[in-house]
N, C-alpha and C positions, 0 to 999 in steps of 0.2 A: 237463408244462407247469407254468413256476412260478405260485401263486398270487398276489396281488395284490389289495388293496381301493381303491376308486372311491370319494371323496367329495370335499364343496367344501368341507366345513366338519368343525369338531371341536371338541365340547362337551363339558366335566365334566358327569357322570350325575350328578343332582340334585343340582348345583350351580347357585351365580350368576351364573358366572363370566362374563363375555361368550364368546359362540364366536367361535374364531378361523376365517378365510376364508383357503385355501389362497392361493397366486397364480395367475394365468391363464396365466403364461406361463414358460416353461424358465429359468433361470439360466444366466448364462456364466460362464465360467470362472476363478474363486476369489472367486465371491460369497457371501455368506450370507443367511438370511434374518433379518427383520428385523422386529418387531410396532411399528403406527404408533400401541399405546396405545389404540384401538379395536377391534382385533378382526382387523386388517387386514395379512396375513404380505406381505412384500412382499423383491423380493433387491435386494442393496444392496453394491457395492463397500466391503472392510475398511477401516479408518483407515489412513491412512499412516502410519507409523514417523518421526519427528522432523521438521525443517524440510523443508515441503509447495514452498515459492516463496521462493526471493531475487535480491532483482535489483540491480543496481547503475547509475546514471548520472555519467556527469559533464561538466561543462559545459566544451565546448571550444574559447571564445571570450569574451576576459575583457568583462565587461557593467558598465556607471557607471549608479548607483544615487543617487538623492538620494530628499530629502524625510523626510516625518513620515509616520507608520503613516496607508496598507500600505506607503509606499514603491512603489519598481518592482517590478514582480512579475518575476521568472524566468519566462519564459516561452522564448522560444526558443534554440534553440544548445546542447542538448542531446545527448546522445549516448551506447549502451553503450559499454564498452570492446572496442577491437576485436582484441580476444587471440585466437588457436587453442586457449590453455591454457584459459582461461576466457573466455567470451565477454557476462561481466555477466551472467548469469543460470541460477540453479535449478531446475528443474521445464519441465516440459512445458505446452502450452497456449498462451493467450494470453498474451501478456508486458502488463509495466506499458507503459501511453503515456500521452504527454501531446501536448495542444492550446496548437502553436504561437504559437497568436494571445493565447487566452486564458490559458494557463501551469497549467491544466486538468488533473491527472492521474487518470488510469482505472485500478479494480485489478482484475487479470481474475477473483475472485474474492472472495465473500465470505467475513468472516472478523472477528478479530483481527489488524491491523498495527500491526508497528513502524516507524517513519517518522523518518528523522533527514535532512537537510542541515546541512554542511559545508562550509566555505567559508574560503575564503584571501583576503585583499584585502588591499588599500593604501590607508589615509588620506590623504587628497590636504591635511587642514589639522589645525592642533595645536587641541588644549582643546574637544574637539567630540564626539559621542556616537555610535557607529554600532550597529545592531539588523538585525537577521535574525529572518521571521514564519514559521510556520509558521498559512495560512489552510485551514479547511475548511466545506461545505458539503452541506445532504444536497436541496439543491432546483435539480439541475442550475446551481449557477452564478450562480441568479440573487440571492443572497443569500449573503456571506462572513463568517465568524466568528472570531476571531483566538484560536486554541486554543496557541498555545507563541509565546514569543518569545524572545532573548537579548539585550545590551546590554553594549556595549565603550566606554568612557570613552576617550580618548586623550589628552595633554599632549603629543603632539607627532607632526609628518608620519611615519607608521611602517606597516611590513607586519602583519599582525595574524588570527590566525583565530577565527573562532565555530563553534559548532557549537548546534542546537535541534534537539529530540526531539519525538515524540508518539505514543500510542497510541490506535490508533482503531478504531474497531466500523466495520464496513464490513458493513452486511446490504442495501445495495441498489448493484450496481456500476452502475449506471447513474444513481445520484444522488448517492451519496455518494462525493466526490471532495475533493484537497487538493491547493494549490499552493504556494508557498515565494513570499518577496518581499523586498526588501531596503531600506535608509532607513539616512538621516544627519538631524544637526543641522547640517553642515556643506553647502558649496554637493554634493559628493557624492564618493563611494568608488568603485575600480576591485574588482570581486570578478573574479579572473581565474578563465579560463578554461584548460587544455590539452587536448590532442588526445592526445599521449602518455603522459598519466599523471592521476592520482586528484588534483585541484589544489581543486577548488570540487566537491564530489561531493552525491548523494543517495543512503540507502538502503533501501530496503522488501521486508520482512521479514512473510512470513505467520506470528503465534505458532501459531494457534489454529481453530478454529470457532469464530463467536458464537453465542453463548446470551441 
């Protein structure tokens, strides 16, 4: 019969150290263990190896945008691409979504994001200024904060793209959310939309874990 020793704990012999506490319960399969810095061994799925979630949208129905910040917000008409090769998305889990109404998006995970919209339009008048926001909020929605924006001069009716970035600490998915929104100085801009291809797009990117 093999031998074998029983304990819950394991402590340096006249030392300070704190004692570490076994786990209560079996490990599954290619976990490790894990100390919470207390004392407290616990099993924990490895890091993933490079990009954890990417996902892609694009908007596939063109939207007319006027006004001064925020402008229209992007809200609905959204859509992944609906490829067999690729179907807008990396990783397993919950995907990004977003709230139709309110142009709302959820990430299903916490984290470090990258965040960018992209966007193709049309100036409908000359000498006039157009801007694309990138807004976020960590208090479900009920308070927006204008964290990236861009800005396109134009001297005359012309097609025209923008593009605005952000990185964002996302340590609560359930409050800390972002949506995009669009403005002229002008009566307003057509930002098009396609169904077949990447025209007015967004895209989010997990770097990281926040710290």
């Amino acid at each position: 019969m093999a031998s074998k020793i029983i304990v819950d704990q394991l402590e340096k012999t006249g030392g300070t150290l704190t004692a570490l506490t076994l786990p209560s319960v079996n490990a599954t399969t290619g976990q490790y263990m894990q100390n919470d810095g207390s004392g407290g061994l616990g099993w924990v799925a490895p890091p993933v190896a490079g990009l954890s979630y990417a996902s892609q949208w694009r908007l596939h129905t063109t939207l007319n945008v006027s006004g001064a910040a925020p402008g229209v917000v992007i809200a609905a008409n959204w859509e992944q691409p609906a490829s067999t090769d690729f179907p807008g998305v990396i990783g397993s889990g919950s995907p990004m979504s977003v709230n139709a109404s309110t142009g709302a998006w959820t990430f299903p995970d916490t984290g470090v994001w990258y965040v960018a919209l992209i966007t193709e339009s049309n100036a409908n008048a000359s000498a006039h200024l157009s801007n694309r926001y990138i807004y976020t909020t960590d208090s479900t929605g009920s308070s927006w904060e204008q964290a990236a924006y861009s800005s396109y001069t134009h001297a005359q009716i012309e097609v025209f793209s923008g593009r605005v970035e952000w990185l964002m600490k996302v340590a609560n998915t359930s409050t800390d959310l972002v949506r995009f929104s669009g403005g002229t100085s002008a009566n307003s801009d057509d930002i098009y939309g396609d169904t077949d291809a990447n025209r007015t797009y967004a895209t989010f990117i997990k770097l990281g874990d926040a710290t």
